[in-house]
C-alpha positions as CSV (number, residue, x, y, z in Angstrom):
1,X,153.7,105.5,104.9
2,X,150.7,107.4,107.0
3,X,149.6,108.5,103.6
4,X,149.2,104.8,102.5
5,X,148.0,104.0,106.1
6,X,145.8,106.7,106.1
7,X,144.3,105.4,102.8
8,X,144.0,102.1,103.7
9,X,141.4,103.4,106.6
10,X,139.7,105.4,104.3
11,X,138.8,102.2,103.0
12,X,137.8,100.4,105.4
13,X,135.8,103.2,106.8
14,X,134.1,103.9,103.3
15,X,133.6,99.8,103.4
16,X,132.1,99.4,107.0
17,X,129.9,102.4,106.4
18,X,128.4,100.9,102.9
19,X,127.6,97.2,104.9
20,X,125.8,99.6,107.6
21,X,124.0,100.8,105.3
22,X,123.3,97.9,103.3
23,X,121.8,96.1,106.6
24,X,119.7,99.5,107.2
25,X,118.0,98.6,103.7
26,X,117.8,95.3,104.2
27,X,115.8,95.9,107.5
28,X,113.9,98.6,105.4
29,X,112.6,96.0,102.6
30,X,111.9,93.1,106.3
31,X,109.9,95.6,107.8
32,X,107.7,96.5,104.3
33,X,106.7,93.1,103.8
34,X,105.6,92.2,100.0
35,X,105.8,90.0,97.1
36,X,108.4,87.6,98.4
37,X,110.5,87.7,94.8
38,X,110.7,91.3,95.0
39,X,111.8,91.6,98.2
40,X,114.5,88.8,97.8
41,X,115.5,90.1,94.5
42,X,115.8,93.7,96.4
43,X,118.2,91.6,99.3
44,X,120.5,90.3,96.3
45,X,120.9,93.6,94.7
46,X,122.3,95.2,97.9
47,X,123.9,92.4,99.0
48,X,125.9,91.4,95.1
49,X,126.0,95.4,94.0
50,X,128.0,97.3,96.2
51,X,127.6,101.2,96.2
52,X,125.2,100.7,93.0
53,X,122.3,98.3,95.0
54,X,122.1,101.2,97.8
55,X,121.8,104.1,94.7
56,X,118.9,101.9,93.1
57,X,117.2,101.0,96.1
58,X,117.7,105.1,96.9
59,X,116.0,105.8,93.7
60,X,113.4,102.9,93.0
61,X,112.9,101.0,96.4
62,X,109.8,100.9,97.7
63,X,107.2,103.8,99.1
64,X,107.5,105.2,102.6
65,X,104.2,104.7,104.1
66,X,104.2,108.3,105.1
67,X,104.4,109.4,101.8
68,X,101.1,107.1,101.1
69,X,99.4,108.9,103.7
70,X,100.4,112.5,103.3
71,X,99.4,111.9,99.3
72,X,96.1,110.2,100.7
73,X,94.9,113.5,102.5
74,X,95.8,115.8,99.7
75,X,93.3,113.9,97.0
76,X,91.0,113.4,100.3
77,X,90.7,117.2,100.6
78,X,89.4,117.4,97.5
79,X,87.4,114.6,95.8
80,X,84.7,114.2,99.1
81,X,82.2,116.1,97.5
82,X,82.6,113.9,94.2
83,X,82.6,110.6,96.0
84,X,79.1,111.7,97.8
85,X,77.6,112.1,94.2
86,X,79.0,108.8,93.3
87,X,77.5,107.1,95.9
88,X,73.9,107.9,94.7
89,X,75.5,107.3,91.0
90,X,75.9,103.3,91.9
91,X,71.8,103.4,92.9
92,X,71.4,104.6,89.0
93,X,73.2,101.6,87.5
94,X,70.4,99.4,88.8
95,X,69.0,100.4,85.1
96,X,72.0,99.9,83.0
97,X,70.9,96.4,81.0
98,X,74.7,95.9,80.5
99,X,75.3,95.5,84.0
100,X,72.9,93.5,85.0
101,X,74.4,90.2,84.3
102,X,75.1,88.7,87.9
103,X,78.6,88.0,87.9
104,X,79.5,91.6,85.7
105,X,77.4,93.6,89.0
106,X,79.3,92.0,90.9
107,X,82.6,93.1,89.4
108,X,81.1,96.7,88.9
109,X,80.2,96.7,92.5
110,X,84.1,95.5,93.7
111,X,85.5,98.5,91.4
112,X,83.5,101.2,92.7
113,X,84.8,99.7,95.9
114,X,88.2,99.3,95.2
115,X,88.6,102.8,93.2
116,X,85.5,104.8,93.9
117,X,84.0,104.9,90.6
118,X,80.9,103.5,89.1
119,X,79.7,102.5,85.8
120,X,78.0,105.6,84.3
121,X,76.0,105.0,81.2
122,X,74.6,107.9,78.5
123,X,78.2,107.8,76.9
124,X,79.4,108.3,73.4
125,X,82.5,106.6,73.5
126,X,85.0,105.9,69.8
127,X,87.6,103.7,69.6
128,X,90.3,104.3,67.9
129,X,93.1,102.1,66.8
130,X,95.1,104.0,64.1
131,X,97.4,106.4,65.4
132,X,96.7,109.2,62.6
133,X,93.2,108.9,63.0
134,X,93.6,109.1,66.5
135,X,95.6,112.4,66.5
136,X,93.6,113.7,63.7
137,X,90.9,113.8,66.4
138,X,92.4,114.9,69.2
139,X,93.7,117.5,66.9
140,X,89.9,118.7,65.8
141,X,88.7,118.6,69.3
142,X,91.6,121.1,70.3
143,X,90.7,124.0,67.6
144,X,87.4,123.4,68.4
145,X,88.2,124.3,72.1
146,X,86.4,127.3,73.3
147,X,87.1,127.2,77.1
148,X,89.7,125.2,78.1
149,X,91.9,122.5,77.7
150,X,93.6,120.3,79.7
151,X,96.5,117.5,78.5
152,X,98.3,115.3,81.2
153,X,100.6,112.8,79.1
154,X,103.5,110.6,80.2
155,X,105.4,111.6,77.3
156,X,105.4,114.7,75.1
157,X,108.3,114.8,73.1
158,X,109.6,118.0,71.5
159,X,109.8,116.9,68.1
160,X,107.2,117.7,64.8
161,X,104.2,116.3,66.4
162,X,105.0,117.8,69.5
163,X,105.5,121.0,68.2
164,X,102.5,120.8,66.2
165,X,100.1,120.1,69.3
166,X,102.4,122.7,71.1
167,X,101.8,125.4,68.5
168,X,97.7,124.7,68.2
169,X,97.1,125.3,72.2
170,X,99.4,128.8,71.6
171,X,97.0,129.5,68.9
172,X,93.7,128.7,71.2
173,X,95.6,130.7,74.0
174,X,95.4,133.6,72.2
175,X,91.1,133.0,70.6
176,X,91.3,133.3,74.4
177,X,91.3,129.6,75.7
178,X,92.4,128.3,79.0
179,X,95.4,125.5,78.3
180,X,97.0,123.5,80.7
181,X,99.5,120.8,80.4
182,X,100.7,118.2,83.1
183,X,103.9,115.8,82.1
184,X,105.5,113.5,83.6
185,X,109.0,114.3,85.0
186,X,110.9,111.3,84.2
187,X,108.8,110.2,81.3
188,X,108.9,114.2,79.4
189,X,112.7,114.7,80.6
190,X,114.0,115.5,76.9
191,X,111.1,118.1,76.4
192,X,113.0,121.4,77.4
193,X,112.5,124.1,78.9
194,X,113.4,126.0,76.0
195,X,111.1,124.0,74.1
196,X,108.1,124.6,76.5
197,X,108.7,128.2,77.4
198,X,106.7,130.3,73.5
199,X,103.7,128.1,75.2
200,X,104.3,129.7,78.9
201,X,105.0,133.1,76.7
202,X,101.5,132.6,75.5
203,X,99.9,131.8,78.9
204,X,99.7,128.3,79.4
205,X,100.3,126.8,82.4
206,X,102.8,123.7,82.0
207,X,104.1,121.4,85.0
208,X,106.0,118.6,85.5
209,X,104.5,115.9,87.7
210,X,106.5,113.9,90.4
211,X,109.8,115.9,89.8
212,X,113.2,114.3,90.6
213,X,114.6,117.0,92.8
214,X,117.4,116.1,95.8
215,X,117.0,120.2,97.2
216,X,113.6,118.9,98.2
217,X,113.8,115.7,99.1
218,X,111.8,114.1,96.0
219,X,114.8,111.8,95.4
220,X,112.7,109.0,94.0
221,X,112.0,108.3,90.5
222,X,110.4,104.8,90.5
223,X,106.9,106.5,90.7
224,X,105.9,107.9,87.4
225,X,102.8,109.0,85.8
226,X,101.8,107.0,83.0
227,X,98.2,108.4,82.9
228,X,97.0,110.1,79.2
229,X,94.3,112.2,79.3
230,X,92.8,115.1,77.3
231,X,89.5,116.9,78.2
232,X,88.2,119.8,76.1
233,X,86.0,122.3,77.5
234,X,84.6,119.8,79.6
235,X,82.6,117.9,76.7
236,X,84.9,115.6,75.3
237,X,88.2,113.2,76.9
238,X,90.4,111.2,75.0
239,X,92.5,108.7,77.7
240,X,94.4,105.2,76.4
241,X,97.9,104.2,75.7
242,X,99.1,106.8,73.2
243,X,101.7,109.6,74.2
244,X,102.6,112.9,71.7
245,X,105.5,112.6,69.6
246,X,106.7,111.9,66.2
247,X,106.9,107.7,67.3
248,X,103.6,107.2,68.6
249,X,102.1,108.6,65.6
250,X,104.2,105.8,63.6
251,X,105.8,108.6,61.8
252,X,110.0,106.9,62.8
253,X,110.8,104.4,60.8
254,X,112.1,101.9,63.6
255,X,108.5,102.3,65.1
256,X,106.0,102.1,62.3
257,X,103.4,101.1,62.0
258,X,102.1,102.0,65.3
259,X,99.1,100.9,66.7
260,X,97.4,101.7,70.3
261,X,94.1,101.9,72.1
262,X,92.3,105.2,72.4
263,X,88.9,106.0,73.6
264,X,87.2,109.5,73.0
265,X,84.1,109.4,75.4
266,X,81.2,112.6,75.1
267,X,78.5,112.4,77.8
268,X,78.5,112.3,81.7
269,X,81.5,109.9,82.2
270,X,83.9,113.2,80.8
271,X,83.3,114.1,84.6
272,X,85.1,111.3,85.8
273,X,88.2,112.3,83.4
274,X,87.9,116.3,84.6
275,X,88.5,114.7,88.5
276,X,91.3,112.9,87.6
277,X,93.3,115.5,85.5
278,X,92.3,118.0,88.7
279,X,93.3,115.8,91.3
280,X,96.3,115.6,89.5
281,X,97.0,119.0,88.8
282,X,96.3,119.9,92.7
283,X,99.1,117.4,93.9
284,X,101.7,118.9,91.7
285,X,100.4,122.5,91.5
286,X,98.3,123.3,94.7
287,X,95.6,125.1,92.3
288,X,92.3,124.2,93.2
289,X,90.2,123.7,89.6
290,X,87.1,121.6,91.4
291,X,84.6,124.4,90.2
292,X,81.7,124.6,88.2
293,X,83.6,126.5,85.0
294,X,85.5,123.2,85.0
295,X,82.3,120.7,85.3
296,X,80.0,122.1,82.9
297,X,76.6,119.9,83.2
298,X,76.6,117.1,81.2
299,X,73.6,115.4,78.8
300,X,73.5,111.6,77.6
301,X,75.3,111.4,74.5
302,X,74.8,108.1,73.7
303,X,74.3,104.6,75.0
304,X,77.4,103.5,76.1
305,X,78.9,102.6,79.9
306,X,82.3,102.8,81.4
307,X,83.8,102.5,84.4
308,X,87.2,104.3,85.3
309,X,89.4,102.9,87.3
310,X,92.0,105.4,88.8
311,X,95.5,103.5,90.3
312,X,98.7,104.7,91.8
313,X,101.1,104.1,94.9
314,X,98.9,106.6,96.6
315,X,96.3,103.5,97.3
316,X,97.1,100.6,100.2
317,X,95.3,97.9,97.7
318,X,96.9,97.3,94.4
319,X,93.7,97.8,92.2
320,X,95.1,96.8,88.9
321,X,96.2,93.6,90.2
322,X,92.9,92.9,92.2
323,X,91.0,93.9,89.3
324,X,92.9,91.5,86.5
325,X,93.3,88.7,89.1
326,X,89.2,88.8,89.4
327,X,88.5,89.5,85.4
328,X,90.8,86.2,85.1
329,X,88.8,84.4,87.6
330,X,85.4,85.3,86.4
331,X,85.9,84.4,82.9
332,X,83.9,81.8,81.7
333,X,84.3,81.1,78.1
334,X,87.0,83.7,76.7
335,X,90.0,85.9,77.7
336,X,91.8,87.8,75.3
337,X,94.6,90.0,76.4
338,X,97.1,92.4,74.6
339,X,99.8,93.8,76.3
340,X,103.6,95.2,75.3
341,X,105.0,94.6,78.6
342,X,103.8,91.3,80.2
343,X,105.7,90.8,83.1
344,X,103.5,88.6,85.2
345,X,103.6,87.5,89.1
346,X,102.9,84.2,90.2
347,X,99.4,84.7,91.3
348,X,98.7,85.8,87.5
349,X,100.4,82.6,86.3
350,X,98.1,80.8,88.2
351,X,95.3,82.7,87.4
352,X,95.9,82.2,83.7
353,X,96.5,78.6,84.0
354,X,93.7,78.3,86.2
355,X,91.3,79.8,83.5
356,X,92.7,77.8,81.2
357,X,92.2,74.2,82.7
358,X,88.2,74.7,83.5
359,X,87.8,75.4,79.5
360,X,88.5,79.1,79.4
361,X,89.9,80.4,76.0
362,X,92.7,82.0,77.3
363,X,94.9,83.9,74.3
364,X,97.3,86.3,75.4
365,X,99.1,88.9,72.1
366,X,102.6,89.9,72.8
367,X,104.7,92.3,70.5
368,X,108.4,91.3,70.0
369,X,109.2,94.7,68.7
370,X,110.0,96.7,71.9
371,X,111.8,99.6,73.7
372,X,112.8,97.1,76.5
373,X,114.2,93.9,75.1
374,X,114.7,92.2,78.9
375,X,110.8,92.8,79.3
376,X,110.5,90.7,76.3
377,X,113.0,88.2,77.7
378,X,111.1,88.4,80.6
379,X,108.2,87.6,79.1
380,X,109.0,84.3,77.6
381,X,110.4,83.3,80.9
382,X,106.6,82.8,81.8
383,X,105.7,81.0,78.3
384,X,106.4,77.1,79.1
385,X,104.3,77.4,81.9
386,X,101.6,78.9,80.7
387,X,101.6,77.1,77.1
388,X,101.4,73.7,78.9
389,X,98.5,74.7,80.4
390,X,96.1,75.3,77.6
391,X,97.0,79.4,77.1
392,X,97.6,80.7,73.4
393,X,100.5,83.1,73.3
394,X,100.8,85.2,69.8
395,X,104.1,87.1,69.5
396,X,103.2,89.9,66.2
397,X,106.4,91.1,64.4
398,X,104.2,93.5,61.6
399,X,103.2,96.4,63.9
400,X,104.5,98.4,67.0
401,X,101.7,97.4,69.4
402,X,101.2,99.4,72.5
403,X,97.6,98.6,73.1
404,X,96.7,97.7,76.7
405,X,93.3,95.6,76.2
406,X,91.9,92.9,78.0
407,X,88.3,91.3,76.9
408,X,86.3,89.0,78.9
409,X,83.8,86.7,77.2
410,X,81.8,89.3,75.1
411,X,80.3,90.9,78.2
412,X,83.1,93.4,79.2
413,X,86.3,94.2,78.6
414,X,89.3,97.0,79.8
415,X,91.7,99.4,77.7
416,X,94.5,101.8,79.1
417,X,97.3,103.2,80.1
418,X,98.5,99.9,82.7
419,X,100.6,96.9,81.4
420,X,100.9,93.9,82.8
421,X,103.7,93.9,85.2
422,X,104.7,95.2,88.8
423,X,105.3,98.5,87.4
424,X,101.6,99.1,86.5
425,X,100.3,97.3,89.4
426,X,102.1,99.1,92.1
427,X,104.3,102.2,91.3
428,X,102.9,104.1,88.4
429,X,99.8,106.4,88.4
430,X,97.4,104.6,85.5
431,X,93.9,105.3,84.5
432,X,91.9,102.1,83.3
433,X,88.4,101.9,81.2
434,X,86.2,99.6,81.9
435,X,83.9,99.0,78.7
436,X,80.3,97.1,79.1
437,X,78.5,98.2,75.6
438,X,78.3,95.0,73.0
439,X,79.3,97.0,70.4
440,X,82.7,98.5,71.4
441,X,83.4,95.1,72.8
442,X,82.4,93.4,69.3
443,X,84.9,96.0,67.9
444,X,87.8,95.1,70.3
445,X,87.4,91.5,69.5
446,X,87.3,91.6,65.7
447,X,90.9,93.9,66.5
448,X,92.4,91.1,68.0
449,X,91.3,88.4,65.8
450,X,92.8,90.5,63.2
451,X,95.8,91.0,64.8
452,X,95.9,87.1,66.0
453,X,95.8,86.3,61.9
454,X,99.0,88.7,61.5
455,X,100.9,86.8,64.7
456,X,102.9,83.3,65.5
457,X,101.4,81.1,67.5
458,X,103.8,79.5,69.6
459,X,103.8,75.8,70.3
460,X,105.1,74.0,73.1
461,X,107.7,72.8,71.6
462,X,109.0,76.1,70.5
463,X,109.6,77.0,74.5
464,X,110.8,74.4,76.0
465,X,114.5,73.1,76.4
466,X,116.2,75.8,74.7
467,X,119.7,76.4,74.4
468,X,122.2,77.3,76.9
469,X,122.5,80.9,75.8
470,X,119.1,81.8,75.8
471,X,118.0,79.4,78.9
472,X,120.5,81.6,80.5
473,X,119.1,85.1,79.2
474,X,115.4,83.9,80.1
475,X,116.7,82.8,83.8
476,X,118.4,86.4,84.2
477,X,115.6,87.9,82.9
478,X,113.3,86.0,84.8
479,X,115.0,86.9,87.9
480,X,115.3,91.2,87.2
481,X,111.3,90.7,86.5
482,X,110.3,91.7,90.0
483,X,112.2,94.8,89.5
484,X,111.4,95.7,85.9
């Protein structure tokens, strides 16, 4: 009997403990005021999941302000001297022709604002599309490495292709090469230890960014870095959507063919790429690499601009979404998006429908073949709204597509790492390209055509009153969306 009585207080305890703590959160996601859908959808989970909503708001809920800050001084420290020679950098874009369209200088000036970096012209910049031609040069500009290297990927998985890229920077380590490797925690957690350790052996420096560790206090995993970068020696970056591994090189059979957006840029603009990967590196290493044997000086290479646009939690303003809500706005004849993961707010829903009913073209490319099925789900959630307004929506079934392009008219247009959702707006670390050359923006636009000929075009009719299975999948998904 005191056993049982005993128990039963246990329980109520255990019970009056988890609502104390479920008000404390509550309170937490009042005082952090935000998107009003996330925040009620953050109020449900706690309230409707008991135990499991505290865990995931533990894990994924949203950033202390002091952990803003205290990331804030660390980049501070160390990109002052950078920003100083960007500052006289946005006096030398006066001559870039590209830029000198009115409402374009307008959104270059608002970018260098909003993320510090201008348009820098003298660029060689490739696209690539194809994911073996894309590795095969990424491969090429690795042997031909005679300094250093430096990697940062979301994903490197330890399978052939992995072990091939693995392998090559042991084999530069030892022509006497420099090699360093930043991955993701969350997004690299099957790549071992075991798997990593012949490239320590050899002298590389690996580390893992963001690390989910409870010892420490880093108990939060909702903030990943989804940046891809590779700069060789100082001369040469590669950055877009592509990871390392067997999949994204459309080698899997569930996964091929794959297709992404990569940029390999020569010229002054590899800079920009360097900072990044060093600012980085700093925040999860303490090593200080903002020296000159990392920033070689750098000669025109072509005629091409760009614009990068760093984002992350570290920043009070959500770039990404400033930026895209602006690019939206701006548009005057055409905007063509592609994006795997199109989870869009209201504001963007306007923005698109907005664009749509003053005569913009407005065509948005969505892949049904996906990792995430509710993001998909998700996805058409938003379709009957926007299809009524005048915006084409392709779903493509043929290829794998993880491209992250936006074009605007045929004046500029972005490719990168960020999708279209809350994620990419507001808890991952992304790295944007802004691209204002008519000839790489000629090339992204006969892409999508060809990619528009390969899709479905949805109609209205195809969205609207579907049946009650599905209206009820859309509605759930719909409602997870401000979490996904």
């Amino acid at each position: 009997m005191i056993s049982l009585a005993f128990s039963q207080w246990g329980w109520v305890t255990f019970l009056v403990v988890e609502q104390l703590l479920v008000f404390v959160a509550i309170g937490l996601v009042l005082r952090r005021p935000g998107e009003p859908r996330s925040m009620l959808a953050w109020i449900l989970t706690l309230q409707l999941l008991p135990v499991l909503g505290l865990l995931f708001f533990v894990m994924f809920g949203e950033p202390r302000k002091e952990w803003h800050r205290m990331l804030r001084r660390r980049r501070r420290r160390h990109i002052e001297s950078a920003r100083a020679r960007e500052r006289r950098m946005v006096e030398e874009t006066e001559g870039i022709p590209s830029v000198q369209d009115p409402a374009v200088r307008s959104l270059t000036l608002t970018i260098t604002r909003l993320a510090g970096y201008p348009p820098t012209g003298g660029n060689r910049i490739d696209v690539f599309q194809e994911c073996e031609a894309t590795y095969e040069a990424l491969l090429e500009s690795i042997e031909k490495a005679e300094r250093f290297v430096h990697l940062e990927y979301y994903i490197f998985e330890p399978d052939e292709t992995g072990k091939l890229v693995r392998d090559l920077l042991i084999e530069k380590i030892h022509q006497g090469v420099e090699c360093r490797l930043l991955l993701d925690y969350i997004g690299s957690f099957r790549t071992s230890r075991r798997f990593l350790q012949p490239l320590r052996d050899a002298g590389g420096r690996v580390e893992f960014c963001l690390p989910f560790r409870l010892s420490s206090g880093r108990w939060r995993v909702n903030f990943r870095n989804h940046r891809k970068i590779a700069v060789i020696d100082g001369r040469v970056a590669y950055t877009g959507g592509q990871n390392i591994g067997d999949a994204y090189r459309g080698r899997l059979a569930y996964c091929s063919p794959w297709q992404d957006t990569v940029l390999r840029i020569r010229g002054p603009a590899v800079h920009h790429y360097q900072e990044i990967f060093a600012e980085d590196w700093h925040y999860t290493t303490k090593e200080d690499i903002f020296n000159d044997r990392y920033f070689p000086e750098q000669k025109p290479a072509g005629d091409h601009v760009i614009q990068i646009v760093p984002s992350g939690p570290d920043q009070r303003t959500k770039v990404m979404h400033q930026i895209l809500f602006a690019a939206t706005n701006m548009a005057r004849s055409s905007l063509s998006v592609i994006t795997p993961y199109f989870v869009p707010d209201r504001a963007m829903v306007i923005a698109f429908q907005s664009a749509s009913y003053r005569g913009v073209r407005v065509r948005l490319l969505i892949p049904t073949r996906t990792d995430e099925p509710i993001v998909l789900w998700a996805a058409r959630s938003f379709y009957e709204d926007l299809i009524s307004a005048g915006v084409e929506i392709y779903e493509i079934d043929s290829v794998m597509l993880h491209a992250k392009v936006m074009i605007v008219d045929d004046t500029w247009s972005m490719v990168g790492s960020a999708n279209m959702d809350e994620r990419s707006f507001s808890l991952n670390f992304e790295l944007t390209n802004l691209l204002y050359s008519p000839d790489i923006i000629r090339t992204l636009h006969e892409n999508f055509d060809g990619l528009a000929k390969q899709s479905r075009r949805l109609a209205l009719e195809d969205v609207t009153d579907p049946p009650l299975g599905k209206s009820l999948l859309l509605g759930v998904a719909r409602l997870a969306s401000p979490l996904l």
